[in-house]
PAPA-114906 format. One line per 4 residues: number of its first residue (from 1); their letters; for each residue z, x, y of C-alpha. Coordinates in steps of 0.02 Angstrom, whole numbers. Example, Ala and Ser with C-alpha at 12.3 -4.5 7.8 and 13.67 -1.06 7.14 Angstrom:
PAPA-114906
1) as) 390/615/-225  357/684/-53
END
This chain:
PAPA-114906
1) xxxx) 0/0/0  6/75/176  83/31/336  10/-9/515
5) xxxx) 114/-119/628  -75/-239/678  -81/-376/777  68/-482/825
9) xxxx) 167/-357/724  98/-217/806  155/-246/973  340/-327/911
13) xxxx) 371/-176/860  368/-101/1004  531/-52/1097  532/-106/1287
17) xxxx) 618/18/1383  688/22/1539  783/163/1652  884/129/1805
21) xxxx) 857/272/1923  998/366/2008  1094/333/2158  1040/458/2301
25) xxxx) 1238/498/2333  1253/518/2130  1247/707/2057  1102/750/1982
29) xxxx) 1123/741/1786  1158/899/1684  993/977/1636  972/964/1438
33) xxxx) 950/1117/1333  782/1173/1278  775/1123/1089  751/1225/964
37) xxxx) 576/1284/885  572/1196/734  551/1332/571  371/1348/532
41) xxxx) 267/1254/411  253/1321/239  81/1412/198  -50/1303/115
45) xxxx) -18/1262/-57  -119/1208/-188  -100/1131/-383  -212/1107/-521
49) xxxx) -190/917/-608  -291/803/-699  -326/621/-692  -405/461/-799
53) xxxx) -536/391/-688  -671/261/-796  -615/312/-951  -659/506/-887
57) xxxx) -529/638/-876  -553/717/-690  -464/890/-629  -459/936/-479
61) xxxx) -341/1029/-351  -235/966/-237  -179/1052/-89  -66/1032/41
65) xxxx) -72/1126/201  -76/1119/413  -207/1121/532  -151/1171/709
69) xxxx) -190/1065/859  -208/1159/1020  -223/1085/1198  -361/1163/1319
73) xxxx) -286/1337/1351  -266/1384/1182  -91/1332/1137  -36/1270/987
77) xxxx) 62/1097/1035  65/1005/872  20/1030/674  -74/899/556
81) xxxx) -20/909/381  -169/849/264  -152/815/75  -325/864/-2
85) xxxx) -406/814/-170  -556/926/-231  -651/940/-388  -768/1094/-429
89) xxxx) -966/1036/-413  -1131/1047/-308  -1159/926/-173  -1012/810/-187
93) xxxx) -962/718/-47  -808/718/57  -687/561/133  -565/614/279
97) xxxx) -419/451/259  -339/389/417  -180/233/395  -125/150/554
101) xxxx) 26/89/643  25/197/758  163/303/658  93/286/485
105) xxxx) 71/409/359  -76/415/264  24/397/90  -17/199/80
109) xxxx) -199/242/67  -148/402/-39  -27/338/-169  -83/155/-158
113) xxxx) -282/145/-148  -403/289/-172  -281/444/-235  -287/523/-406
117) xxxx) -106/459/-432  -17/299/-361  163/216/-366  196/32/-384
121) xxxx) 228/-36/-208  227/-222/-108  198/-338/-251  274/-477/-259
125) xxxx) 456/-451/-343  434/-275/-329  625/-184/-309  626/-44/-168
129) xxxx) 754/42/-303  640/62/-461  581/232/-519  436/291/-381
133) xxxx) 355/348/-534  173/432/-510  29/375/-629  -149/413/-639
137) xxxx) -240/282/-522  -383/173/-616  -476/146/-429  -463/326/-358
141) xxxx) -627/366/-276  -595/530/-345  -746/543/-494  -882/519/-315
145) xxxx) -798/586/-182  -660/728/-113  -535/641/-24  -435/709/131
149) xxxx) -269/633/184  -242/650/350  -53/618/435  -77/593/620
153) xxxx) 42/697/728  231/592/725  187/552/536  225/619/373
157) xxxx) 261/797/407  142/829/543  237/853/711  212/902/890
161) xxxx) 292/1060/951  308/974/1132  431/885/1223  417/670/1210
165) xxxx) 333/641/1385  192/780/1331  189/704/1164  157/542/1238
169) xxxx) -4/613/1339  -58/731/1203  -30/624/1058  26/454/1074
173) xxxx) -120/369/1161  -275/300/1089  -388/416/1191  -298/595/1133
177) xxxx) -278/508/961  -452/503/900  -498/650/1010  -358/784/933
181) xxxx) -387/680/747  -579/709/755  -543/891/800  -438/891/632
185) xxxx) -590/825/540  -699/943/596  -575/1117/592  -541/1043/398
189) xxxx) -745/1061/373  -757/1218/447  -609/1308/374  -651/1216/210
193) xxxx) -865/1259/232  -915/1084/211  -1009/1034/368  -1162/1017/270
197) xxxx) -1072/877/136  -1091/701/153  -952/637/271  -872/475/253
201) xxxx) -707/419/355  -581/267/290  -448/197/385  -343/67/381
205) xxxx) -259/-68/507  -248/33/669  -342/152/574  -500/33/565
209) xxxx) -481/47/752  -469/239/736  -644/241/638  -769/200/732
213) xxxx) -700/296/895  -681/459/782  -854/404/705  -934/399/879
217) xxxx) -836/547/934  -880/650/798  -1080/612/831  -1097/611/1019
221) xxxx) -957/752/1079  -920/880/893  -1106/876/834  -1022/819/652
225) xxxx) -1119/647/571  -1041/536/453  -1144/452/315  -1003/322/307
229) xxxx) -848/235/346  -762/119/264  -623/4/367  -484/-73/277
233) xxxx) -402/-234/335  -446/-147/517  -365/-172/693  -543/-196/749
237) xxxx) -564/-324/898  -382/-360/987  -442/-477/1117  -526/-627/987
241) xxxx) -329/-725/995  -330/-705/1162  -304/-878/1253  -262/-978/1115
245) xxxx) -231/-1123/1235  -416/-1152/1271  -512/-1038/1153  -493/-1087/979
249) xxxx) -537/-914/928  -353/-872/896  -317/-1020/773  -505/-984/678
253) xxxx) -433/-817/631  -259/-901/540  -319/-1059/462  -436/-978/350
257) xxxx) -308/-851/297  -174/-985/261  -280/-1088/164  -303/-944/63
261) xxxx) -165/-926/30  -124/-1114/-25  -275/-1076/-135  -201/-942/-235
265) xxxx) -17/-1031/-265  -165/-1177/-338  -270/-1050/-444  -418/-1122/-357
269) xxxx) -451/-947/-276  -630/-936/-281  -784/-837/-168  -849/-1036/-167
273) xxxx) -701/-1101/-108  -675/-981/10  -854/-1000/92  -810/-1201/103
277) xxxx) -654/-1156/211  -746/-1022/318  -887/-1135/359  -764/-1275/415
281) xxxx) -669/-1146/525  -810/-1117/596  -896/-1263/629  -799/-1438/624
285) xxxx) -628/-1350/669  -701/-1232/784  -765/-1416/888  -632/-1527/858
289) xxxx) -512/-1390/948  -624/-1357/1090  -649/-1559/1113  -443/-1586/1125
293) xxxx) -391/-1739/1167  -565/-1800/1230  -599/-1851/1045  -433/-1923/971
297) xxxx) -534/-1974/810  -616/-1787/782  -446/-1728/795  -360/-1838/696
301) xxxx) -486/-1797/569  -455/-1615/584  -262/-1645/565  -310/-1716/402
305) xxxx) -406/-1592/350  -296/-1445/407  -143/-1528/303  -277/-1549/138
309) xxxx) -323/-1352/143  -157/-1283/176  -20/-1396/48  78/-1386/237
313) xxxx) 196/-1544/272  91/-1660/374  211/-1700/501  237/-1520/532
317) xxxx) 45/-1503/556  28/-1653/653  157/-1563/769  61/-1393/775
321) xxxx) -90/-1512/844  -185/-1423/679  -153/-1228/770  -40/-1143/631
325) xxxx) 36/-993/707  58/-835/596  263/-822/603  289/-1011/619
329) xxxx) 190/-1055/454  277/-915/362  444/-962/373  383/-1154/360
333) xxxx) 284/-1160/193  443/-1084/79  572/-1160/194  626/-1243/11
337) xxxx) 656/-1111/-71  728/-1002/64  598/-858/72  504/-796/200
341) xxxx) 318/-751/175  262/-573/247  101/-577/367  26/-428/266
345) xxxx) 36/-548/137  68/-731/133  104/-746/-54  239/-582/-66
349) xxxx) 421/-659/-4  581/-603/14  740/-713/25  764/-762/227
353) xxxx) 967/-682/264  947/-797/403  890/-961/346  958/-1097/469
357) xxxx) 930/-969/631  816/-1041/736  707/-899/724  657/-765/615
361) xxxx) 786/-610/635  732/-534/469  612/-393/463  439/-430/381
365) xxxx) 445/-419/180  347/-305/147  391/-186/281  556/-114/241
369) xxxx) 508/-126/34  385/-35/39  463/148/125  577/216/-21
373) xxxx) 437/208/-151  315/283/-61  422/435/30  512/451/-123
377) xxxx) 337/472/-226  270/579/-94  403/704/-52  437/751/-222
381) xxxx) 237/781/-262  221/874/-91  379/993/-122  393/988/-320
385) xxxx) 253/948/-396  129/1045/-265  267/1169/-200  259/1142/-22
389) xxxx) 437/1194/15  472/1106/149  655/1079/243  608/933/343
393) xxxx) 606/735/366  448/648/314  408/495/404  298/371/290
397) xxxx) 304/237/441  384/307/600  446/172/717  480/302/869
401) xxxx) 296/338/869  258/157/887  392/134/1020  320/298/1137
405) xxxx) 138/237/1123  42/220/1269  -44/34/1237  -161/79/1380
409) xxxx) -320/-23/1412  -416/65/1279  -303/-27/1149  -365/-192/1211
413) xxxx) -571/-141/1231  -525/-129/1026  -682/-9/913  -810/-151/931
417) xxxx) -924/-46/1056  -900/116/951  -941/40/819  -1103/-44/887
421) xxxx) -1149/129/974  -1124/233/793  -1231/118/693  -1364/114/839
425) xxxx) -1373/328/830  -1393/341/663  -1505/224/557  -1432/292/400
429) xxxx) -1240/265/465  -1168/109/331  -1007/14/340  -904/-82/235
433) xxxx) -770/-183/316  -642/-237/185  -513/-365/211  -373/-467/83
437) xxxx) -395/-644/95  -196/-663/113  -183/-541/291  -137/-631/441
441) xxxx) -51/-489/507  -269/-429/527  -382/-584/472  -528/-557/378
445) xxxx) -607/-701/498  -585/-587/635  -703/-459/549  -823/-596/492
449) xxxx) -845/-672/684  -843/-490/756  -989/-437/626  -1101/-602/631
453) xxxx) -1131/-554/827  -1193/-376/775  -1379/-350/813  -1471/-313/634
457) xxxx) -1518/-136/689  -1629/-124/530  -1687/-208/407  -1541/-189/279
461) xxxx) -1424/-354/324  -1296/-241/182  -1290/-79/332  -1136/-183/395
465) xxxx) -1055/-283/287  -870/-371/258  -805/-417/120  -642/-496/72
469) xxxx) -533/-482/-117  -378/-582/-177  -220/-509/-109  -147/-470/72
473) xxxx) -157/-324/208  -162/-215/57  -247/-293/-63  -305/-134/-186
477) xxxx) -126/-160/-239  -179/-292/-350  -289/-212/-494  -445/-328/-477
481) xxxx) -447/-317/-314  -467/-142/-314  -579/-138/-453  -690/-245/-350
485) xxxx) -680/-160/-209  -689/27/-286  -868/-63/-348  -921/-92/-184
489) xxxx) -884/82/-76  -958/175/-248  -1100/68/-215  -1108/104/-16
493) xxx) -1097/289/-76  -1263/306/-168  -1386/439/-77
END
């Protein structure tokens, strides 16, 4: 599984500060001491291992090691640790992986998607206590492709060697994000001599907003192309659930999601079901919203409809005028049995500690489960199993990061114009846009609307392309699901 903090959850995370400044007559406060330099990094450090990929045994090595970041006069201001998995062979690709937040590591795409090993993490009645055992992973892209895991600076063990405030304008901002993160990529091809490979880039949540800036970046300002990238559940276009009292843009992106979800607790989850429910969203929803209360029968028709595709109480429908907001509807629909639904997702609950507050005070579900699997399971291959000796604090989802980012306006343009620009350069460029039918913390609608107003740009309708799988925000946690969608990238991969 793997963390970002998207949408909604995204910005509740975030810690609003304020400082009272002093009284003129006050005395100045005591300067604080200089910290001190943290010990170095360890040395790059490498493994040899094996792993059962389509019925194939696969070895490879996995290394661990740093790549410095420097700022424009040559000093070094930060380190990004990356977690690299190669195999021995003539022409084989490589994937640089990205997760989100900000203040994720990448170990949710490492340990839970496309790695050679994963641990058991966010299912539903999964304990945060069991053994964070590693096993080899049935839908690691590891038999087609290298992989790269890359923890941006604040996550995992990669740090900055400045002070917070420079941090903040070296690091934590989307801009010097996906400008000191594509310098990463390309230092790890050049130290590594693999320009000349086919390059492909995932990320995930805020990381699908990360990939098609780096993408662009990487073309128009490093001179380095890549043949793909691959955007899971993505934090891709902020501003669609804008003005959800006029535009019904914000409640398209939920309803489809939610019924879903009601879909799956039915067994009637089905690609032809699904396309029934996105059509309505799109069309008799879509204009019985916009119409309001100039068409009392349209809407009372929608109401109707609404309570038939989401098993919701009617009256609390009727009362949410058929617009189901994301927290409200997850503490609603297992209000019976006194669990809370997470918004990565809906189907994975937790029992509510609060249940007859009038508001949510527990953290999402999935959220807190999921960090002492995965840092368990990653320290101990990093320092034991690799021998990375390493006498520091690794940060799987870092909530400090999140809290010191700089949601400038960048954050709220979203990737949607980078992503337009990097598929109008290059007429080989493909993208696959993956989403869980069960997100609403990032809807897969949001993806479908976003990519339905693309220009072709070619005749291949398949060069951009979403598609959704059974399961949540991280859906390859489910073993179809990523089956399915392993199928699809290895198919986007193909020369």
């Amino acid at each position: 599984m793997n963390f970002p903090l998207c949408r909604a959850a995204l910005c509740g995370a975030l810690l609003l500060c304020a400082s009272a400044a002093f009284a003129a007559d006050k005395p100045a406060a005591e300067e604080k001491p200089a910290a001190a330099a943290p010990a170095p990094l360890p040395a790059d450090a490498s493994v040899r291992q094996s792993t059962r990929i389509d019925g194939r045994s696969i070895g490879y090595t996995a290394t661990v090691g740093t790549l410095p970041v420097r700022d424009a006069q040559g000093k070094t201001t930060g380190e990004v640790v990356f977690t690299a998995y190669t195999v021995e062979g003539k022409d084989r690709p490589v994937t640089f992986a990205l997760n989100g937040g900000p203040g994720a590591a990448s170990v949710y795409l490492n340990l839970g998607a496309i790695g050679p090993k994963v641990v058991s993490f966010g299912g539903e009645g999964d304990s945060a206590s069991a053994p964070a055992t590693l096993r080899d992973n049935p839908g690691s892209w590891l038999d087609f492709t290298d992989l790269v895991f890359i923890d941006p600076v604040g996550t995992g063990f990669s740090r900055a060697l400045v002070g917070e405030d420079e941090a903040k304008k070296q690091f934590y901002n989307p801009k010097a994000d996906v400008e000191y993160l594509s310098r990463a990529i390309y230092d790890w091809l050049l130290k590594n001599r693999r320009l000349q490979a086919r390059k492909y880039l995932v990320g995930e949540s805020y990381g699908g907003f990360r990939g098609p800036r780096i993408t662009h970046y990487l073309q128009t300002r490093l001179g380095v192309a890549m043949n793909g990238v691959v955007l899971v559940s993505p934090y891709l276009n902020p501003t669609l659930d804008d003005n959800g009292d006029v535009s019904p843009l914000a409640w398209m992106l939920t309803l489809p999601t939610i019924a879903a979800a009601h879909l799956e607790r039915q067994g009637q989850l089905t690609d032809a079901n699904m396309r029934e429910v996105i059509e309505y969203t799109r069309g008799d929803y879509a204009t019985a919203l916009m119409k309001g209360r100039s068409d009392p029968p349209a809407t009372e028709a929608m109401i109707q409809r609404v309570t038939r595709m989401t098993g919701l109480d009617p009256v609390y429908v009727r009362r949410a005028g058929g617009r189901l907001e994301t927290q409200a509807y997850l503490r609603e629909v297992f209000r019976d049995k006194g669990t809370l639904g997470s918004r990565y997702d809906a189907n994975v609950t937790a029992f509510d500690p609060f249940p007859n507050d009038p508001e949510q005070r527990a953290n999402d579900p999935l959220l807190d489960s999921i960090i002492a699997p995965t840092t368990t399971a990653m320290v101990d291959f990093v320092t034991r199993v690799v021998g990375w000796k390493v006498d520091a604090r690794y940060q799987a989802l870092n909530y400090d990061v999140n809290r010191l980012w700089d949601w400038d306006d960048e954050l709220r343009k979203g990737a949607v114009t980078q992503l337009r620009q990097a598929v109008a350069i290059d007429p080989r460029l493909r993208v696959l846009i993956a989403h869980g039918w069960n997100d609403l913390s990032c809807p897969f609608m949001g993806s479908v609307l976003t990519v339905d107003q693309m220009p072709a740009m070619g005749s291949d309708p398949l060069r951009v392309q979403v598609r959704e799988y059974p399961g949540g925000h991280m859906f390859y946690s489910r073993p179809d699901s990523q089956a399915a969608f392993r199928h699809d990238v290895r198919a986007m991969y193909q020369p």
